[in-house]
C-alpha positions in Angstrom: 88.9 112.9 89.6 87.9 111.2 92.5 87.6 107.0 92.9 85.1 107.9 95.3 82.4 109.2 93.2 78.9 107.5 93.7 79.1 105.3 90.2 75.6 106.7 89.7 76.8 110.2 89.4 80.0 109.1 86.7 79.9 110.9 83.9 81.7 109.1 80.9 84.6 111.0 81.5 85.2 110.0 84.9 84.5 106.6 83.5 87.2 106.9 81.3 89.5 108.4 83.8 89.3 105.7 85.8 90.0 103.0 82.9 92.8 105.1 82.4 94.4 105.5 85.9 93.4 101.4 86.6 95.5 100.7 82.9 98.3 102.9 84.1 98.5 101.0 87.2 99.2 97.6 85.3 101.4 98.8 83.2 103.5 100.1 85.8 102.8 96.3 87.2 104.0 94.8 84.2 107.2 97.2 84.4 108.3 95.9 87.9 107.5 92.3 86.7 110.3 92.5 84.2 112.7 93.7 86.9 111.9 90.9 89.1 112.3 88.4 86.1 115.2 90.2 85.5 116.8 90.3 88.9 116.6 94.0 89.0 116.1 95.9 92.3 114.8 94.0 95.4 112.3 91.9 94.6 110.5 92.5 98.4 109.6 95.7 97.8 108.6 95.4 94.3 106.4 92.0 95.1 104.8 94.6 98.0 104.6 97.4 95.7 102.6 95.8 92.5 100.8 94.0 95.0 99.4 97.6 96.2 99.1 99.1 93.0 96.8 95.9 91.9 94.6 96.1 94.6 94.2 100.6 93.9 93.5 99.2 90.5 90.9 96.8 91.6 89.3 100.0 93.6 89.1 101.9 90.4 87.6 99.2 88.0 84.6 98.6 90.9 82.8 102.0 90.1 83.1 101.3 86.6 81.7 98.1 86.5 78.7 99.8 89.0 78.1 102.6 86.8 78.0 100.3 83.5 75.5 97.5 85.1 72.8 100.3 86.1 73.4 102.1 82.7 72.6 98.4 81.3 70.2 98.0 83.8 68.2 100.8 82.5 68.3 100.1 79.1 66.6 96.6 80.6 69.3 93.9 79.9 71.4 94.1 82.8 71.2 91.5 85.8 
């Protein structure tokens, strides 16, 4: 599955897929917060690290959010 699918060709299941990947992502985040809180590993290249993997999440939650507002928009109550 690509992140680079036009969100107007996403079928649900590369909707999903990317909900998944993006939730992965922020759990993995949440993983090297605790080892920064808890003075594990070096805290420079975790700090750079979730700050990468937050922005890839980002990227993967924009198609999403494109493909659900013109399947809204369709139905007529999307802005």
């Amino acid at each position: 599955m690509s992140r680079f699918v036009p969100q107007r060709d996403m079928s649900a299941d590369e909707i999903m897929g990317c909900i998944s990947q993006a939730e992965a992502i922020m759990i993995l985040c949440a993983n090297a917060s605790d080892s920064v809180f808890n003075d594990i590993g070096d805290k420079d290249i975790l700090a750079c690290a979730m700050n990468n993997a937050l922005k890839l999440a980002i990227d993967l939650m924009d198609p999403v959010r494109d493909a659900l507002a013109s399947h809204e928009g369709l139905k007529g109550g999307a802005e």
